[in-house]
C-alpha positions as CSV (number, residue, x, y, z in Angstrom):
1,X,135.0,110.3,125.8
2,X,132.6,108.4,124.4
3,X,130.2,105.0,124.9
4,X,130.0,102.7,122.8
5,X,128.0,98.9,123.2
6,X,129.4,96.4,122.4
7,X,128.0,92.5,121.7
8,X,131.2,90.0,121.4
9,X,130.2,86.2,120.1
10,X,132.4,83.8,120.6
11,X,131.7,80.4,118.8
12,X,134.0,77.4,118.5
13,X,135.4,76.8,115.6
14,X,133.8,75.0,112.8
15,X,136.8,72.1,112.7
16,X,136.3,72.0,116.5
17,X,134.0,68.7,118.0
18,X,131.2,70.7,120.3
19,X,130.0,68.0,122.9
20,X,127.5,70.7,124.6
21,X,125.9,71.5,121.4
22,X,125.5,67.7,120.5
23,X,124.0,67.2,123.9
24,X,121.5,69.6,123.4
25,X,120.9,67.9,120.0
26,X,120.3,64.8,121.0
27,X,117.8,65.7,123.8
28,X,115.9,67.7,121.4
29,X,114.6,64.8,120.4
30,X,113.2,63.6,124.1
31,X,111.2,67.1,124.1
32,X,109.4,65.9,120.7
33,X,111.7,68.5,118.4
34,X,112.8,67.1,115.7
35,X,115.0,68.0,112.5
36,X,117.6,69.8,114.6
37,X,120.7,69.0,112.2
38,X,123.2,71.1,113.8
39,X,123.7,73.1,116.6
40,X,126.5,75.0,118.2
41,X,126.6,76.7,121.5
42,X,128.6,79.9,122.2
43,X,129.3,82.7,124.2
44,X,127.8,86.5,124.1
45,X,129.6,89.0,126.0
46,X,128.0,92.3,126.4
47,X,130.4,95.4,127.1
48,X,130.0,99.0,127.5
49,X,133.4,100.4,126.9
50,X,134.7,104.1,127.1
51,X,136.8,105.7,124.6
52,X,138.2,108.4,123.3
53,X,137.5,106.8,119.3
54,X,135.8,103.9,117.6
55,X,139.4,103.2,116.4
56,X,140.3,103.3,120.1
57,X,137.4,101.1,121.3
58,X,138.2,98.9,118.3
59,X,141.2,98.3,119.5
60,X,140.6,97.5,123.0
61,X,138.1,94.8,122.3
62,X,140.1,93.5,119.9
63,X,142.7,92.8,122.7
64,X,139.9,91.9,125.0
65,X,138.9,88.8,122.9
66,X,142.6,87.8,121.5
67,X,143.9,87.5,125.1
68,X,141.1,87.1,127.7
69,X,138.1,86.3,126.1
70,X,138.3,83.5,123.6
71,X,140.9,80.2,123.0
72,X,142.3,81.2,120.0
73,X,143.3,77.7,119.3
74,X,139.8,76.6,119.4
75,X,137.4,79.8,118.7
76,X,136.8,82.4,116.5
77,X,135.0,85.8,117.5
78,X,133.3,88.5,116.0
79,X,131.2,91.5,117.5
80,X,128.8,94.6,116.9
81,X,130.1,98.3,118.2
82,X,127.7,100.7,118.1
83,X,127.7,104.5,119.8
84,X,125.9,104.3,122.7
85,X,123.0,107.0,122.2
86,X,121.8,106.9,125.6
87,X,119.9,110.9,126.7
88,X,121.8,111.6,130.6
């Protein structure tokens, strides 16, 4: 078996209105920033997943994210798998 780490982003999708990120626009401007265009708030998810593949890990997340961890109505995902090199 091995570990791999795994960093899943989950972002709403581009066509999809994102009230949170417009309310941290707009009170970027009480805190003096200003020329914030656009923002968009999300999720990170940090895993550590064992498995006997990266084909087999691959797969698991993938079914992690399609049914558990994002609307697929609403959100897209994406995410980094890398071997976990960590000395025991």
């Amino acid at each position: 078996m091995e570990k791999f780490d795994v960093k899943i982003f989950v972002r709403l999708r581009p066509s999809v209105l994102d009230p949170a990120g417009e309310a941290v626009k707009s009170a970027s401007k009480n805190l003096g920033v200003n020329g914030l265009e656009s923002i968009r708030i999300g999720k990170l998810i940090e895993v550590v997943i064992s498995s006997d593949s990266e084909k087999d890990a691959i797969s698991k997340i993938d079914l992690l994210c399609d049914r558990l961890l994002s609307n697929q109505v609403i959100e897209d995902y994406d995410y980094e798998l890398h071997l976990n090199q960590t000395i025991s």
